[in-house]
CHARMM internal coordinates of N, CA and C (Angstrom, degrees):
IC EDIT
DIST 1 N 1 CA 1.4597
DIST 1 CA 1 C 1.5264
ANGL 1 N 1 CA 1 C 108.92
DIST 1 C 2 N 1.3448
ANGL 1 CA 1 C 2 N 118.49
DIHE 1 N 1 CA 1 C 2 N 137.34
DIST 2 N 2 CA 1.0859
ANGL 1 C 2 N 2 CA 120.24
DIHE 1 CA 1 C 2 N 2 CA -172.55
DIST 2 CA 2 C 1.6420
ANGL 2 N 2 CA 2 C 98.48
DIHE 1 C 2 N 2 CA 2 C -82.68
DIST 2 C 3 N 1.3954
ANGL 2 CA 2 C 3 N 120.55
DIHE 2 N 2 CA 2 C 3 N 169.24
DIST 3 N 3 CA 1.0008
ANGL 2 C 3 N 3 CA 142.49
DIHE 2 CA 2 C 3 N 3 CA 169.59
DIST 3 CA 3 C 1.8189
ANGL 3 N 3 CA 3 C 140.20
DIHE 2 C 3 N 3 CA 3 C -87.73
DIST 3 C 4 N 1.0795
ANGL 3 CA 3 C 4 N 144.92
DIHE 3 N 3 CA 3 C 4 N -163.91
DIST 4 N 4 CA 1.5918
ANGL 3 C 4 N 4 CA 144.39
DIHE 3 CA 3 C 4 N 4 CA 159.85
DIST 4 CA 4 C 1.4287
ANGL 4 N 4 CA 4 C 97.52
DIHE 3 C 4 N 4 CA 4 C -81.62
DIST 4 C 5 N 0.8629
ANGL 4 CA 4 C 5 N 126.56
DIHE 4 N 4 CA 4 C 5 N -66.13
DIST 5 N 5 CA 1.5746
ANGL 4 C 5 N 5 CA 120.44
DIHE 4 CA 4 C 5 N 5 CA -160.63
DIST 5 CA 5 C 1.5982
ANGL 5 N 5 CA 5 C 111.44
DIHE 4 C 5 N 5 CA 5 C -76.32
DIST 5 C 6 N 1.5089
ANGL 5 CA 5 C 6 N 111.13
DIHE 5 N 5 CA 5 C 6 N -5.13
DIST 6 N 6 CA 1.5930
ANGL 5 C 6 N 6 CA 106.20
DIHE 5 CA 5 C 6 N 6 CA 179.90
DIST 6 CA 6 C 1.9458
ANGL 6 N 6 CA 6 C 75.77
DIHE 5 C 6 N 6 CA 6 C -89.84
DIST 6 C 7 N 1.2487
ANGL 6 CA 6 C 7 N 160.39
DIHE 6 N 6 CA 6 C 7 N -54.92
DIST 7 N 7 CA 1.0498
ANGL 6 C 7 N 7 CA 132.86
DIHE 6 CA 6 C 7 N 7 CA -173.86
DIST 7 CA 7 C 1.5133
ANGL 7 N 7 CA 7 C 128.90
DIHE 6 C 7 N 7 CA 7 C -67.51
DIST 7 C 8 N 1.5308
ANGL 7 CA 7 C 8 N 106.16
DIHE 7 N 7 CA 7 C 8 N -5.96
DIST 8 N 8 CA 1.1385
ANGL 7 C 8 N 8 CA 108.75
DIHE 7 CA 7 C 8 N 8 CA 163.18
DIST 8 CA 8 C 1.5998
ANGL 8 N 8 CA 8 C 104.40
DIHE 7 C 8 N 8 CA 8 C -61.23
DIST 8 C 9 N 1.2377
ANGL 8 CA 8 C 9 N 120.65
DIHE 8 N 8 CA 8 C 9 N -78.64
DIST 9 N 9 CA 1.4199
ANGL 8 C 9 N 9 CA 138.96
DIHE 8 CA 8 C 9 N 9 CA -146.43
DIST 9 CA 9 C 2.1442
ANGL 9 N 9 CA 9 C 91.51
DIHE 8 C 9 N 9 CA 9 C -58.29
DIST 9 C 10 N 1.1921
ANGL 9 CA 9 C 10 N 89.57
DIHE 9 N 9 CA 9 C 10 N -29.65
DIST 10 N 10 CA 2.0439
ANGL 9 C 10 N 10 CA 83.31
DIHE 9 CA 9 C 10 N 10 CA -166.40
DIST 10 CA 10 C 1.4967
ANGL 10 N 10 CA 10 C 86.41
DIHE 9 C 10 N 10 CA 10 C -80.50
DIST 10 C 11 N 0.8094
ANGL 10 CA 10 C 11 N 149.77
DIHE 10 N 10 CA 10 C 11 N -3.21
DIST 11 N 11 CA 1.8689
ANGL 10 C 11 N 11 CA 139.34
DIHE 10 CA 10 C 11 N 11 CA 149.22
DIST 11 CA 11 C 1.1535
ANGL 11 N 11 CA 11 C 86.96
DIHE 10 C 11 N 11 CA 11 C -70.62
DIST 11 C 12 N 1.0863
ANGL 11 CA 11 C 12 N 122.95
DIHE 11 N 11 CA 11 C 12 N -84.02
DIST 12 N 12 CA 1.9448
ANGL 11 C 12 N 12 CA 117.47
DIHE 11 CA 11 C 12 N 12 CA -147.51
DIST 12 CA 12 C 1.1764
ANGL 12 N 12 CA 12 C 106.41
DIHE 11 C 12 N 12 CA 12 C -37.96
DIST 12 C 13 N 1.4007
ANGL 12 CA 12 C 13 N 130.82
DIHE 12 N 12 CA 12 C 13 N -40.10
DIST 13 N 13 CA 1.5135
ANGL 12 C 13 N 13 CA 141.82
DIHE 12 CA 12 C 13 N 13 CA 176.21
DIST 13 CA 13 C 0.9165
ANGL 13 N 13 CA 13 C 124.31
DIHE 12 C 13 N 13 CA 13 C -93.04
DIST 13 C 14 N 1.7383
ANGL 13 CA 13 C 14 N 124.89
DIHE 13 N 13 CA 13 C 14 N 13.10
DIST 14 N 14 CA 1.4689
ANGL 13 C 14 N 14 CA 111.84
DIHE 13 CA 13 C 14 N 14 CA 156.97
DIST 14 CA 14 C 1.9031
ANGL 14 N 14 CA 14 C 85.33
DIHE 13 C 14 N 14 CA 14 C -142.44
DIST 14 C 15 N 1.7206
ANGL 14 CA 14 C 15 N 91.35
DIHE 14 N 14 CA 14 C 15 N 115.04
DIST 15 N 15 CA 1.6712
ANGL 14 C 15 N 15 CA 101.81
DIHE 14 CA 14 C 15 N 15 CA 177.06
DIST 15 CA 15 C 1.8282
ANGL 15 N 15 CA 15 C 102.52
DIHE 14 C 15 N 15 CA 15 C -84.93
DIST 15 C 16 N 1.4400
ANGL 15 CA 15 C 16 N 127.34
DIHE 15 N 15 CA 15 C 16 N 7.76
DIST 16 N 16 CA 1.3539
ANGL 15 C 16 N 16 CA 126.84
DIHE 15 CA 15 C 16 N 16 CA 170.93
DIST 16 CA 16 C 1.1145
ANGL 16 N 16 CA 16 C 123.49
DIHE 15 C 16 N 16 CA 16 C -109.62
DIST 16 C 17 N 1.7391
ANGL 16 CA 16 C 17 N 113.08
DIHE 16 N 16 CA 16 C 17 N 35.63
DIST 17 N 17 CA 1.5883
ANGL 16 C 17 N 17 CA 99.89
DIHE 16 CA 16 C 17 N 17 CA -165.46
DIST 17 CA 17 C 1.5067
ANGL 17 N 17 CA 17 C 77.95
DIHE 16 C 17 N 17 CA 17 C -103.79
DIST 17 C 18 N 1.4152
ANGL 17 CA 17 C 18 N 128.24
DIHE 17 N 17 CA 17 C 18 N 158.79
DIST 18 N 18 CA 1.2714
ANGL 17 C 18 N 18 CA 154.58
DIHE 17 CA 17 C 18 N 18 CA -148.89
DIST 18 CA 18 C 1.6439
ANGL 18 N 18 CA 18 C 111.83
DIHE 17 C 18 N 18 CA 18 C -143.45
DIST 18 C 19 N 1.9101
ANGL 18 CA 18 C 19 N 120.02
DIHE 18 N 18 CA 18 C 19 N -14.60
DIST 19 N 19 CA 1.0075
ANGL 18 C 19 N 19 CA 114.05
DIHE 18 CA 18 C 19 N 19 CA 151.18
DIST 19 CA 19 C 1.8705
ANGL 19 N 19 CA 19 C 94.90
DIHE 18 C 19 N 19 CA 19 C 170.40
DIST 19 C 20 N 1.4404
ANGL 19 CA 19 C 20 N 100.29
DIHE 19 N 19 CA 19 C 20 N 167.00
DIST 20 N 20 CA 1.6930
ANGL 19 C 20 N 20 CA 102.97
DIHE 19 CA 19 C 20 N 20 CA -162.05
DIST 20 CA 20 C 1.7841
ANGL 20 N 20 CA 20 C 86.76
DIHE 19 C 20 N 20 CA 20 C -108.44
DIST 20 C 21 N 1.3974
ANGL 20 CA 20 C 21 N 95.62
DIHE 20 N 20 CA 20 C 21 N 146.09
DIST 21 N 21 CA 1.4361
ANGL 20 C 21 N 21 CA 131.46
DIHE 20 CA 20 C 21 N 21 CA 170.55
DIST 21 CA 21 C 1.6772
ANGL 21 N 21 CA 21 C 91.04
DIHE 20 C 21 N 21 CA 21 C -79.65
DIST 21 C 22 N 1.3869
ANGL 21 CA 21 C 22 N 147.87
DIHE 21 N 21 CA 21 C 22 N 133.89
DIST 22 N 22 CA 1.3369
ANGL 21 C 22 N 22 CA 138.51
DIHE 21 CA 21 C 22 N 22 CA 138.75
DIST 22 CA 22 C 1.4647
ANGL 22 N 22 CA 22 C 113.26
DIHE 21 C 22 N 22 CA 22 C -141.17
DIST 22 C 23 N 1.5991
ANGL 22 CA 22 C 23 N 102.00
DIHE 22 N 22 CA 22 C 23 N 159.61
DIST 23 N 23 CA 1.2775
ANGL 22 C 23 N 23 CA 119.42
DIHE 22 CA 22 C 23 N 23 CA -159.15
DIST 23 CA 23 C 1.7192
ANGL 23 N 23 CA 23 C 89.68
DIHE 22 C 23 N 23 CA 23 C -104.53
DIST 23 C 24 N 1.5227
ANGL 23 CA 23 C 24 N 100.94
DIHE 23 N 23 CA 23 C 24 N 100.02
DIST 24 N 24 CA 2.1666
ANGL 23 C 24 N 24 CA 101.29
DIHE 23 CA 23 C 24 N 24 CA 163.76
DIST 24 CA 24 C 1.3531
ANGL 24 N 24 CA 24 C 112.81
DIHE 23 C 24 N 24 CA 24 C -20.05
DIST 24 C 25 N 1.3769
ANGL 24 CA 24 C 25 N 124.62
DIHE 24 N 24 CA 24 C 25 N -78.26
DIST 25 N 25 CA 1.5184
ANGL 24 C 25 N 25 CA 130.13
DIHE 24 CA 24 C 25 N 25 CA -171.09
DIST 25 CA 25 C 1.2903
ANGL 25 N 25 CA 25 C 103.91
DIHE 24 C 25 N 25 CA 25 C -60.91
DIST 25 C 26 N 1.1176
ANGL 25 CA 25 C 26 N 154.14
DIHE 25 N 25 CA 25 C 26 N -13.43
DIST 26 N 26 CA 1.4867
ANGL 25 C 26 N 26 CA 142.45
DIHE 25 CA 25 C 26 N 26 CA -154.72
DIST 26 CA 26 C 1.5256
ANGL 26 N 26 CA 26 C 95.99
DIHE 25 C 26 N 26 CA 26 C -123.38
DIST 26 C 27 N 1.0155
ANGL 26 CA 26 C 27 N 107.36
DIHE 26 N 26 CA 26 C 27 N -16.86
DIST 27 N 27 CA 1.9767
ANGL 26 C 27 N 27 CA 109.64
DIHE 26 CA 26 C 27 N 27 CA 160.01
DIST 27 CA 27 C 1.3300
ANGL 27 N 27 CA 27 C 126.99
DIHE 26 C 27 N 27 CA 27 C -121.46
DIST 27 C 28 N 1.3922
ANGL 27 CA 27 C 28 N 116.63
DIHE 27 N 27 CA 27 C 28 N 4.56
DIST 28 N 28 CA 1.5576
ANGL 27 C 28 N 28 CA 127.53
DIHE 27 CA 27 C 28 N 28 CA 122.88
DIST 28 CA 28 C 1.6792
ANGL 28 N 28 CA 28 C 133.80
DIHE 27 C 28 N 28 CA 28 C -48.91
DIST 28 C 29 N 1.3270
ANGL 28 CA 28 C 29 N 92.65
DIHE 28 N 28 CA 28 C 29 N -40.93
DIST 29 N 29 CA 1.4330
ANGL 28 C 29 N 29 CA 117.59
DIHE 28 CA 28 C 29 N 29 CA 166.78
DIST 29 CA 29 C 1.6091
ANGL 29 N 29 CA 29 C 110.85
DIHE 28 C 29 N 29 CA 29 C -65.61
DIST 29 C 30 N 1.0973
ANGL 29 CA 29 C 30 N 118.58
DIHE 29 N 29 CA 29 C 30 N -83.84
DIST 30 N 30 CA 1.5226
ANGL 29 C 30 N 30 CA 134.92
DIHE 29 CA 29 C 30 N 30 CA -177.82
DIST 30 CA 30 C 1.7666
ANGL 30 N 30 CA 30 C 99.65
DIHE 29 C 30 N 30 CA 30 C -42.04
DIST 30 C 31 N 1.4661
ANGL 30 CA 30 C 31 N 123.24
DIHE 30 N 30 CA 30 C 31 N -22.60
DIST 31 N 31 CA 1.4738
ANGL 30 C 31 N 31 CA 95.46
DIHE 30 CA 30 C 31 N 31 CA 177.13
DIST 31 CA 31 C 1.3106
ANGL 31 N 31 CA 31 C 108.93
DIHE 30 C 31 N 31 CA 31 C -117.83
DIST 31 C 32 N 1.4554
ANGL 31 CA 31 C 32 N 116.13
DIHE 31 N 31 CA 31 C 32 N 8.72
DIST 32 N 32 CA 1.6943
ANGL 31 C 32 N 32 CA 106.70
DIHE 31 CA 31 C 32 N 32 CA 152.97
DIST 32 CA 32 C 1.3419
ANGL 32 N 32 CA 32 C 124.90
DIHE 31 C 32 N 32 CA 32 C -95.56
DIST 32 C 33 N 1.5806
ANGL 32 CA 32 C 33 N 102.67
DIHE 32 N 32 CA 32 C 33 N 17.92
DIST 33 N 33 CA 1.7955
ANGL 32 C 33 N 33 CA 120.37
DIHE 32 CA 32 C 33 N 33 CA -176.07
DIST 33 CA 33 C 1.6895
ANGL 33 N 33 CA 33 C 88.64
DIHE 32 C 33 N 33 CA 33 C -98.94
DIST 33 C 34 N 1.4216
ANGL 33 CA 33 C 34 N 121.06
DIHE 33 N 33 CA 33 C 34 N -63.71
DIST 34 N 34 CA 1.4269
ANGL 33 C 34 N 34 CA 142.96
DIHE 33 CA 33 C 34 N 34 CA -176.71
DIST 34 CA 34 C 1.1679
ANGL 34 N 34 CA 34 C 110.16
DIHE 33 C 34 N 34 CA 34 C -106.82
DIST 34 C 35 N 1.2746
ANGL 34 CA 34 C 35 N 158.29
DIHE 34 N 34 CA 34 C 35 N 97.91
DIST 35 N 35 CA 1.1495
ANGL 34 C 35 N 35 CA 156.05
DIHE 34 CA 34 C 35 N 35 CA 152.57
DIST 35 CA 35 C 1.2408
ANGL 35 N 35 CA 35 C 120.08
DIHE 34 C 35 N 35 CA 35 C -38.98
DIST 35 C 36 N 1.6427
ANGL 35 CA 35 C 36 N 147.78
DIHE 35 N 35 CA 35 C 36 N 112.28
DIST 36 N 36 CA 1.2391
ANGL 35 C 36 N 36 CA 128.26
DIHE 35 CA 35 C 36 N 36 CA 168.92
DIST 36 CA 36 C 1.1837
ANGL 36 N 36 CA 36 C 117.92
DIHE 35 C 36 N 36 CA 36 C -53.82
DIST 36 C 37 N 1.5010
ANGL 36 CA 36 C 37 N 141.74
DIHE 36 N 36 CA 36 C 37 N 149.44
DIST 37 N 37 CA 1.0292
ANGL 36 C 37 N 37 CA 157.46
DIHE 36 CA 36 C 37 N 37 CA -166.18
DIST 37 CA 37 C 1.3325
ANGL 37 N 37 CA 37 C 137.04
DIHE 36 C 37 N 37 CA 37 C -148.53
DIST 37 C 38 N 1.3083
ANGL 37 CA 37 C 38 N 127.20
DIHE 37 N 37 CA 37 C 38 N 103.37
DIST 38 N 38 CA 1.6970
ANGL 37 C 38 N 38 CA 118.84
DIHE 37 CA 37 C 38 N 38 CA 173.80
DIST 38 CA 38 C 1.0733
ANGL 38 N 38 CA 38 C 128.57
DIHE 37 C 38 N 38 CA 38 C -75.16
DIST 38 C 39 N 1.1356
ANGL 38 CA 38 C 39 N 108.50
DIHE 38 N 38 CA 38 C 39 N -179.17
DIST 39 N 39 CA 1.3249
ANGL 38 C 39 N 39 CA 114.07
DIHE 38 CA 38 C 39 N 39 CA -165.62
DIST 39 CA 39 C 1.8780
ANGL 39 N 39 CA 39 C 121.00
DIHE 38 C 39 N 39 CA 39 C -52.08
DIST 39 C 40 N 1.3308
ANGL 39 CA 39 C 40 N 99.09
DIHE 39 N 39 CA 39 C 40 N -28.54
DIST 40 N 40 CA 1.3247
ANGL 39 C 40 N 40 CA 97.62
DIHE 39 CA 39 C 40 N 40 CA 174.59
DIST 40 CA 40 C 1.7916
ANGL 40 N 40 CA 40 C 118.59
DIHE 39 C 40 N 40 CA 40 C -92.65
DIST 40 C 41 N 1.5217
ANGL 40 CA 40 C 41 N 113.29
DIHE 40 N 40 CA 40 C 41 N 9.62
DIST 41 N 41 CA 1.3475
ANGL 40 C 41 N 41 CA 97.53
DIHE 40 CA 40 C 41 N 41 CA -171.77
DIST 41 CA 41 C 1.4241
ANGL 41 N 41 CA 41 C 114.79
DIHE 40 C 41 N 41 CA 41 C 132.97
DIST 41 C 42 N 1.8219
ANGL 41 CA 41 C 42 N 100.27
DIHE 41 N 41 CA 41 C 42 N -56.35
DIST 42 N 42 CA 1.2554
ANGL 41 C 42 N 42 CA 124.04
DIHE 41 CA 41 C 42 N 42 CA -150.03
DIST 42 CA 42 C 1.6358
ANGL 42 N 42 CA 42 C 100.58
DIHE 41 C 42 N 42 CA 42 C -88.76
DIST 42 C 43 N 1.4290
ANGL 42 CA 42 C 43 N 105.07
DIHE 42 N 42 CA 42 C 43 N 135.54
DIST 43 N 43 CA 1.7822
ANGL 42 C 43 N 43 CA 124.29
DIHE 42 CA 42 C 43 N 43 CA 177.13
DIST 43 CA 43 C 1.9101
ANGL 43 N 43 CA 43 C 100.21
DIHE 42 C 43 N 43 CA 43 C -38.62
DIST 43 C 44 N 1.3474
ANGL 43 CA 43 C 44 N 112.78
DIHE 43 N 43 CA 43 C 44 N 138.49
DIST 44 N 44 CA 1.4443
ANGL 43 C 44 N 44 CA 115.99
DIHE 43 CA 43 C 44 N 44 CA -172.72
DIST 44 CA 44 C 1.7178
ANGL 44 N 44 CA 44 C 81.67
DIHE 43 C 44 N 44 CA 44 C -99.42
DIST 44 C 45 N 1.5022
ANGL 44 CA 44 C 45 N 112.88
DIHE 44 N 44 CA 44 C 45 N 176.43
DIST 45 N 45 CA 1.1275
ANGL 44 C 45 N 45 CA 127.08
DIHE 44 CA 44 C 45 N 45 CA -173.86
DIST 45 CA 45 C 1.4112
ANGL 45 N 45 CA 45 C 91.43
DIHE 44 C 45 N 45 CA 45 C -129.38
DIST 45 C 46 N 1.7794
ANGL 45 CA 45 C 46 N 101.52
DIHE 45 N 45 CA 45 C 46 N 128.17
DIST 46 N 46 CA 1.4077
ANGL 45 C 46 N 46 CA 120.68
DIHE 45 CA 45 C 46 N 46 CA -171.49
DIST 46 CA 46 C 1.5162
ANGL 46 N 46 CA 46 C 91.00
DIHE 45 C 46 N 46 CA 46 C -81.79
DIST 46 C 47 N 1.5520
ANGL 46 CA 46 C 47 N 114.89
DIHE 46 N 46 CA 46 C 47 N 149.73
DIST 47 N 47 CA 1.4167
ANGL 46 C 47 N 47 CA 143.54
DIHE 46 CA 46 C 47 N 47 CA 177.17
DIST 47 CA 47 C 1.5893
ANGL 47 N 47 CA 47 C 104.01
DIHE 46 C 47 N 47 CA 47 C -126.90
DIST 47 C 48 N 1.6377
ANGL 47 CA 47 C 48 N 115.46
DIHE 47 N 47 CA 47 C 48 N 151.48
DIST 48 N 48 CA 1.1795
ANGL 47 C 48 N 48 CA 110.47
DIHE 47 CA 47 C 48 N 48 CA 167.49
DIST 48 CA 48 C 1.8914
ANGL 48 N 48 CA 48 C 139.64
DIHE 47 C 48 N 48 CA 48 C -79.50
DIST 48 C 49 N 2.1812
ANGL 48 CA 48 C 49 N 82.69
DIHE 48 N 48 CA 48 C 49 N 40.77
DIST 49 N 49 CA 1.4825
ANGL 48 C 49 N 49 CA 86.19
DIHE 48 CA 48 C 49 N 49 CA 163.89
DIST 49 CA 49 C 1.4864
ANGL 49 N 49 CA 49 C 102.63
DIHE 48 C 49 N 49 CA 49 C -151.89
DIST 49 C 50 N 1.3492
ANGL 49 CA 49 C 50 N 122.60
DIHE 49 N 49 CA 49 C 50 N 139.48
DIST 50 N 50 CA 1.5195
ANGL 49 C 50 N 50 CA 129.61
DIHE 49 CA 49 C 50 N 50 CA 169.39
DIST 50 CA 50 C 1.4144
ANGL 50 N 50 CA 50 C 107.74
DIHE 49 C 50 N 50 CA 50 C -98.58
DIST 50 C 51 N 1.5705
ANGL 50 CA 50 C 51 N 104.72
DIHE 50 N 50 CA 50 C 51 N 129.92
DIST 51 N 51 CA 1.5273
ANGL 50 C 51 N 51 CA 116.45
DIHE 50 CA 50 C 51 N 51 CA 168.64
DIST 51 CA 51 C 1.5818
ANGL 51 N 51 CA 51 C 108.51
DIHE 50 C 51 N 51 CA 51 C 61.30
DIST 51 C 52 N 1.4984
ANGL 51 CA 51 C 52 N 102.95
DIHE 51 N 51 CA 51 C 52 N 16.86
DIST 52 N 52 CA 1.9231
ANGL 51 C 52 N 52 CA 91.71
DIHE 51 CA 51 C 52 N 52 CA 175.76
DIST 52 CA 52 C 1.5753
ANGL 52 N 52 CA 52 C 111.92
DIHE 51 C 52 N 52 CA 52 C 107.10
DIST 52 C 53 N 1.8745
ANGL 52 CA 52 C 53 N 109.40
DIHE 52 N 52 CA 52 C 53 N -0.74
DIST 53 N 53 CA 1.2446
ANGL 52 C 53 N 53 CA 98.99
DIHE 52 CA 52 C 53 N 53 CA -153.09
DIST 53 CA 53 C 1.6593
ANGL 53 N 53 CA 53 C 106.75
DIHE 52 C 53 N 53 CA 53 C -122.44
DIST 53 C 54 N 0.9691
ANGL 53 CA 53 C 54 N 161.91
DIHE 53 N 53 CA 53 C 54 N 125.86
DIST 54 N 54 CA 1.4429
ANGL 53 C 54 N 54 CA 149.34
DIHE 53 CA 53 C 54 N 54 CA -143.73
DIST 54 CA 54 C 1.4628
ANGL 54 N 54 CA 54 C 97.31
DIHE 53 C 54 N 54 CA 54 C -84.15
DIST 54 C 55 N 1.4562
ANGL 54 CA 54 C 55 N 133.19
DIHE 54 N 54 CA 54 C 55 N 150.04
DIST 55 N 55 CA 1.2928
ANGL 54 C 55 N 55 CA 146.53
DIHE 54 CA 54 C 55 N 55 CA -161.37
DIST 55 CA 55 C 1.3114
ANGL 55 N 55 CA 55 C 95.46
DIHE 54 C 55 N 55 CA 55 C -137.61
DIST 55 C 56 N 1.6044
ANGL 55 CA 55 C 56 N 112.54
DIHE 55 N 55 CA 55 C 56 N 136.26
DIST 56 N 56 CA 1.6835
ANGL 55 C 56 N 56 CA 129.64
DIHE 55 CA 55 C 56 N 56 CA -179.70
DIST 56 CA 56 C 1.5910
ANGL 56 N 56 CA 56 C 81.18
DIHE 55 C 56 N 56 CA 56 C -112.80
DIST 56 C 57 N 1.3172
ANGL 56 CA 56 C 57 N 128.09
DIHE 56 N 56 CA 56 C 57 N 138.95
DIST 57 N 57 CA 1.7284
ANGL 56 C 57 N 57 CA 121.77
DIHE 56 CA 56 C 57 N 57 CA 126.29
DIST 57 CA 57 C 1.5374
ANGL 57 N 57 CA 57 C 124.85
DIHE 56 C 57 N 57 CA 57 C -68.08
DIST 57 C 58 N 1.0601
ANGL 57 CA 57 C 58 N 127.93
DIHE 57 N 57 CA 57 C 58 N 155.70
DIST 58 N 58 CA 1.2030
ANGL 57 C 58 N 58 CA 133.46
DIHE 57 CA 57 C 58 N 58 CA 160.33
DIST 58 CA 58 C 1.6294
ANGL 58 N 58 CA 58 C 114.74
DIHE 57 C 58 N 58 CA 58 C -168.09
DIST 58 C 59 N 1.5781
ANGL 58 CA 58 C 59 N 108.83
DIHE 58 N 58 CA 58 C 59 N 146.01
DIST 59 N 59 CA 1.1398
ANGL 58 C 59 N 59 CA 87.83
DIHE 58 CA 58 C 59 N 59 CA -167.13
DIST 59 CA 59 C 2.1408
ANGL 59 N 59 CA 59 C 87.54
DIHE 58 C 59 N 59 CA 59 C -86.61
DIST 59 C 60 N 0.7445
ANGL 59 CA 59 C 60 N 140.13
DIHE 59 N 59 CA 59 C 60 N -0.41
DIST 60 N 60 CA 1.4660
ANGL 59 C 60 N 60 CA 140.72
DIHE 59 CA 59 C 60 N 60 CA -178.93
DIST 60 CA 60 C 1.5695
ANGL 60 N 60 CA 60 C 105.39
DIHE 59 C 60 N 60 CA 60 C -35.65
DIST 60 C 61 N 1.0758
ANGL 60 CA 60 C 61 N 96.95
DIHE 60 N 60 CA 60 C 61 N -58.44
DIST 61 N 61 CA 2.0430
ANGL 60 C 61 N 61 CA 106.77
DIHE 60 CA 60 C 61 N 61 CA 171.22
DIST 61 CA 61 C 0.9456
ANGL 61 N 61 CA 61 C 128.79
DIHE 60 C 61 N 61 CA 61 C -77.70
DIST 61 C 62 N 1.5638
ANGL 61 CA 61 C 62 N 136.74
DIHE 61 N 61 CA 61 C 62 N 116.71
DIST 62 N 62 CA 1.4367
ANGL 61 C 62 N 62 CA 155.36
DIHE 61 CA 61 C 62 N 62 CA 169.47
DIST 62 CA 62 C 1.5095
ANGL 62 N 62 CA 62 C 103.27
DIHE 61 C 62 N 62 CA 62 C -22.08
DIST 62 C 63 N 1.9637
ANGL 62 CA 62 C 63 N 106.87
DIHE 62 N 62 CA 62 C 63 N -54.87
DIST 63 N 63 CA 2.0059
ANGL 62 C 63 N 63 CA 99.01
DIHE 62 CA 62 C 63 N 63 CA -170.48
DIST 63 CA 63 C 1.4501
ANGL 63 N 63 CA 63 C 88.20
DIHE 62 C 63 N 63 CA 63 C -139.28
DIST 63 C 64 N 1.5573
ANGL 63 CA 63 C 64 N 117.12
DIHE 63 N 63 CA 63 C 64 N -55.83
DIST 64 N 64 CA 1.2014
ANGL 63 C 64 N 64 CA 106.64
DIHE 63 CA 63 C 64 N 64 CA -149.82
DIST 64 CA 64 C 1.6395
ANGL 64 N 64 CA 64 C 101.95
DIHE 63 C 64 N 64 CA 64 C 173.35
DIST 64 C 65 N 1.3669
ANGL 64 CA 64 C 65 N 108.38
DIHE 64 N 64 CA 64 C 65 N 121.16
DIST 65 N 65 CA 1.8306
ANGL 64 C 65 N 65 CA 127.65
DIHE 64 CA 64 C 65 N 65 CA -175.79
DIST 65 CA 65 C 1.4558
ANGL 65 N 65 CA 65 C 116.74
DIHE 64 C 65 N 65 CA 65 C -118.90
DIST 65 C 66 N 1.2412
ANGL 65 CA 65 C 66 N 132.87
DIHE 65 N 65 CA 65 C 66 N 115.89
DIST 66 N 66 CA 1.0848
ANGL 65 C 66 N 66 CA 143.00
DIHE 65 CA 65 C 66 N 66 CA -171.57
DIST 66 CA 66 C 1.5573
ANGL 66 N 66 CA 66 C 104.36
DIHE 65 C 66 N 66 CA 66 C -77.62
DIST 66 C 67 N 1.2391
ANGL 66 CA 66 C 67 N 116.94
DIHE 66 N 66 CA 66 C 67 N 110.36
DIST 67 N 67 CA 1.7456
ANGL 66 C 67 N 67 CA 104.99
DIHE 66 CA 66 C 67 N 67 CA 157.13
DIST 67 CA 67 C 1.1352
ANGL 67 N 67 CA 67 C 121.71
DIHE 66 C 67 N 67 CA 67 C -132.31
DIST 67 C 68 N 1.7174
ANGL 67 CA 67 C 68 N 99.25
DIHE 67 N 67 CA 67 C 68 N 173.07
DIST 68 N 68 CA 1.4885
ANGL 67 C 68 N 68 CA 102.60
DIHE 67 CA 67 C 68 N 68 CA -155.10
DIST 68 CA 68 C 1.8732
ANGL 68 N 68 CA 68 C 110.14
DIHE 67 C 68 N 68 CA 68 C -138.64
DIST 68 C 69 N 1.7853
ANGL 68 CA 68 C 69 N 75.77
DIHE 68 N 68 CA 68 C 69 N 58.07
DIST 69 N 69 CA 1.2971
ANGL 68 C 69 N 69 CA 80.02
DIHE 68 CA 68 C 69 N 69 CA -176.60
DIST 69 CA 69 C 1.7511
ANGL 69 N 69 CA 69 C 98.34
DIHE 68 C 69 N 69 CA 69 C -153.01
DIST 69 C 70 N 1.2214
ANGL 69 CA 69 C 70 N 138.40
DIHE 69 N 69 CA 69 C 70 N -164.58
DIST 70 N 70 CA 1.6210
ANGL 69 C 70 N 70 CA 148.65
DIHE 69 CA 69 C 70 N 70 CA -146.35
DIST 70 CA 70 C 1.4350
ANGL 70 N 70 CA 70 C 80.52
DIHE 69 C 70 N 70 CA 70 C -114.82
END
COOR INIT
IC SEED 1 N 1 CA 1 C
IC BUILD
């Protein structure tokens, strides 16, 4: 299973993704492994976009699919 930071890095390396495929439970998962965190410490509050990028759930995907399309 891939991880948070392997979806970090597959943004950083694809500047054409247009919005993330993600799996609810598998990023429920990933932030009671890693907690997101600001600058002060404190848990950030997830929005329906990571890194700038619009986020679908579905459970169809194992973690998480980058696409690059509408």
């Amino acid at each position: 299973m891939r991880l948070f930071r392997d979806l970090e890095m597959a943004i950083f390396h694809n500047d054409d993704a247009t919005k993330i495929k993600m799996n609810e439970a598998w990023l429920g998962e990933q932030i009671r492994n890693r907690p997101v965190l600001d600058n002060q410490g404190d848990p950030l509050m997830l929005s329906m976009n990571f890194m700038g990028i619009p986020v679908e759930f579905s459970e169809d995907v194992e973690d998480f699919v980058l696409k690059n399309d509408d």
